[in-house]
PLY file of the C-alpha trace (Angstrom):
ply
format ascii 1.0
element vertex 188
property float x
property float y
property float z
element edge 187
property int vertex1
property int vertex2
end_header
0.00 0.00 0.00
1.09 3.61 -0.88
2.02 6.29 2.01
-0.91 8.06 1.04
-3.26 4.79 1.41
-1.41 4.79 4.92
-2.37 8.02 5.88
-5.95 8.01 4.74
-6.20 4.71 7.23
-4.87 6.63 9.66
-7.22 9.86 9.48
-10.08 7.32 9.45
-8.78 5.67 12.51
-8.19 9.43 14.26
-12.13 10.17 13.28
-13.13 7.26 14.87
-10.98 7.81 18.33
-12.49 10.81 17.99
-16.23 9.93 18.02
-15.37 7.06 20.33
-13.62 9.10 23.00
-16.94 11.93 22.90
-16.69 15.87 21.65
-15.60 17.19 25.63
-12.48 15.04 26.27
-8.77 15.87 25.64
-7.16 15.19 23.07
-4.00 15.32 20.63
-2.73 15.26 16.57
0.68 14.85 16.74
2.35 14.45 13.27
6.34 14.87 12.71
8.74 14.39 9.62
12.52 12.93 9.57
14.87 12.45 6.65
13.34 9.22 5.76
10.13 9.03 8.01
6.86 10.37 8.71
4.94 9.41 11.74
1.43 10.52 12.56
-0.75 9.92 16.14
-3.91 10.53 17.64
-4.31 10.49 21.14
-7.69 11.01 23.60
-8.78 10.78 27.07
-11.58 8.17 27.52
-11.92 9.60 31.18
-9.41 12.06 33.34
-6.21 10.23 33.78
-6.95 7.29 30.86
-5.44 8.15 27.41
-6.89 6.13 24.08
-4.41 6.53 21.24
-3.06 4.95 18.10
-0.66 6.08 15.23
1.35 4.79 11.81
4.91 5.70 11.18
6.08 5.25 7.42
9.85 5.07 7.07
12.01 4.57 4.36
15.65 4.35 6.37
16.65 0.71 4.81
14.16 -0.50 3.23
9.99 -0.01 3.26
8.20 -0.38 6.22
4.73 0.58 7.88
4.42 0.80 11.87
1.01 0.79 13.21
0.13 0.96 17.22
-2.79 1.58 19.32
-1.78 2.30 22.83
-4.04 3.00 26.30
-2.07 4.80 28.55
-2.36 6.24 32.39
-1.48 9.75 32.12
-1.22 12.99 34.28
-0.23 16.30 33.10
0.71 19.11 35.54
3.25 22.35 35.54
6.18 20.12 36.29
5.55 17.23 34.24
3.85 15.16 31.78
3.24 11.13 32.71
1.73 8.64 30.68
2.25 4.44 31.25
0.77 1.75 29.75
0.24 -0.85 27.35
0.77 -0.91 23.35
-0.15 -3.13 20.37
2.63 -2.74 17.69
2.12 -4.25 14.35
5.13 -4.27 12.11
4.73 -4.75 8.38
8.07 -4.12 6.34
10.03 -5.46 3.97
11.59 -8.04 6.27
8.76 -9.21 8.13
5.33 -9.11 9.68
4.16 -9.46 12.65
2.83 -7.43 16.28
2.86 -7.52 19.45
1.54 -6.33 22.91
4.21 -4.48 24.47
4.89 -1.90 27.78
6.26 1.36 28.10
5.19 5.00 28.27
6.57 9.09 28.08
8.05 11.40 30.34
8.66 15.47 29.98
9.55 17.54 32.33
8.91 21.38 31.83
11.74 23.54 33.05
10.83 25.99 35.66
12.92 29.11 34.18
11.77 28.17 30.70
7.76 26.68 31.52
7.01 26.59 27.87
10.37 24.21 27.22
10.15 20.71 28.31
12.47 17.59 27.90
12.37 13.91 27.62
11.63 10.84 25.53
9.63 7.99 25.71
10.31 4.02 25.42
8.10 0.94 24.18
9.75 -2.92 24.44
7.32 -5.79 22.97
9.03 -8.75 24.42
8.62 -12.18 22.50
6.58 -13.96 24.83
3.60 -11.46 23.54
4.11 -11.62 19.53
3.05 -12.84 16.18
4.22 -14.23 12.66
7.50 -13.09 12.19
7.33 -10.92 15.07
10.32 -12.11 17.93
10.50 -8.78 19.59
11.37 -4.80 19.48
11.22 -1.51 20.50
10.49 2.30 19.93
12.64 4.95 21.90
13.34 8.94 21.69
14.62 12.00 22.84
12.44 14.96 22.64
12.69 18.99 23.22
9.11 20.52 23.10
7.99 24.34 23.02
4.65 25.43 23.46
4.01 28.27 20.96
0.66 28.83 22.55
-1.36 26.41 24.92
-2.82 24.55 22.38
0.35 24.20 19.81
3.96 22.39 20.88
6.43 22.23 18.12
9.56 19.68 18.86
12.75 18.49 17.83
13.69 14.74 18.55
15.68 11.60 17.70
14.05 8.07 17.51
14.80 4.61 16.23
12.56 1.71 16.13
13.83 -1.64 15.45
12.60 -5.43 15.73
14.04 -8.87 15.60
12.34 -11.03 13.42
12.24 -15.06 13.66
13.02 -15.62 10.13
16.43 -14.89 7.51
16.23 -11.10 8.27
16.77 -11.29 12.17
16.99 -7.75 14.00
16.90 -5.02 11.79
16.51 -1.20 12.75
13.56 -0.13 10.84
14.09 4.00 11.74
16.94 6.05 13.20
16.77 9.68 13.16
16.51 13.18 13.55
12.94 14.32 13.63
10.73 17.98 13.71
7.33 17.88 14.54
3.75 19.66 15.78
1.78 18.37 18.23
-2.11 20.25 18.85
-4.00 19.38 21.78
-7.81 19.92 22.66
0 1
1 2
2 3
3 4
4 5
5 6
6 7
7 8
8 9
9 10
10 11
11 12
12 13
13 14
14 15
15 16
16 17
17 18
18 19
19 20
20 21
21 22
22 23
23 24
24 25
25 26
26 27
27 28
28 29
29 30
30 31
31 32
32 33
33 34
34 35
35 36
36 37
37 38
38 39
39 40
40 41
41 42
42 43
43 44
44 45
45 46
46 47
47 48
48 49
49 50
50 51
51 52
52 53
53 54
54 55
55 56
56 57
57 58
58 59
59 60
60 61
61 62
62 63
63 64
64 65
65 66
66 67
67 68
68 69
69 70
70 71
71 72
72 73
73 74
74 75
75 76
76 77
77 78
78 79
79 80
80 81
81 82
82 83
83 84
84 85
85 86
86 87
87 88
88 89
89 90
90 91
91 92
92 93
93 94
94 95
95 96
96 97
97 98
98 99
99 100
100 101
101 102
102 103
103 104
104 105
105 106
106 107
107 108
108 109
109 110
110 111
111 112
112 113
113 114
114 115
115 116
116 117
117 118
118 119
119 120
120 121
121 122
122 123
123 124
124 125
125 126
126 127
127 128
128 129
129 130
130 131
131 132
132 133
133 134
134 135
135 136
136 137
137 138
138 139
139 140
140 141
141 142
142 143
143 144
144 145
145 146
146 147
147 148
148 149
149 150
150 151
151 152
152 153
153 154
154 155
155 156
156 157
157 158
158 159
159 160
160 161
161 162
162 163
163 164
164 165
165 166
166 167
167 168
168 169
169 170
170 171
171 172
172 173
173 174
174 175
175 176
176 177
177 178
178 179
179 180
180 181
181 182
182 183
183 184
184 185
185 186
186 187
């Protein structure tokens, strides 16, 4: 399937969240662009503190592949920091293999209290074997982010991120995306 294909199944899964999650709770687009990547995700509160989201991350860095995950997430946002743990279905399909998996993890920023409209951190997602399919054995998601909030709905960021899974056939582990990354993030 084409990027664009990708993306279209992606806004239709947003719209859905969307109606799913109701008209009054939070919520998030998030989409940012890398030398070789694209990544968009949707994110909403089904109730204070319980976060609903999903996303797809095209990357070209080796060879093709299409990242999907749908995540539900604690989370607490405050002055000093922004929280969210939880659980995450990754499905990997790419030129090496197929396969997903139900995986941990979560985010952490902190904002800086001489600079409250700078925060920093990263986030981390491991889907061990025990938990996968098909080709799936295992992998991961991690980055480093720096976010500014241009106004209190709008954070623009700069980040680094690779992705990578092992995969139980001729391929074995392969990083999937490495790299720099800018992106927007608008919240409701």
């Amino acid at each position: 399937m084409n990027t664009l294909g990708q993306f279209a199944k992606a806004a239709l899964a947003a719209g859905i969240l969307f109606a799913a999650t109701g008209a009054h709770a939070a919520g998030s687009l998030d989409l940012n662009l890398g030398a070789d990547a694209v990544q968009f995700e949707a994110a909403g509160e089904l109730t204070q503190g319980v976060a609903l989201g999903g996303g797809v991350t095209q990357s070209e860095y080796r060879e093709d592949a299409s990242i999907y995950h749908a995540q539900l997430l604690g989370v607490q946002r405050t002055r000093e920091r922004d929280v969210g743990i939880g659980g995450r279905w990754t499905q990997f399909d790419t030129d090496y293999g197929n396969g997903g998996g139900l995986g941990l993890g979560g985010y952490g920023y902190v904002y800086l209290p001489q600079m409250p409209d700078v925060s920093l951190g990263g986030y981390a997602f491991y889907t061990p074997g025990v938990v996968t399919s098909n080709d799936l054995e295992d992998g991961y998601e991690v980055g480093l982010r720096a976010r500014y909030a241009f106004t209190p709905n709008v954070d623009g960021y700069v980040g680094l991120r690779q992705t990578r899974a092992d995969f139980d056939n001729r391929h074995g582990s392969r990083t999937l995306d490495r790299g720099a990354q800018v992106g927007v993030r608008l919240s409701f």
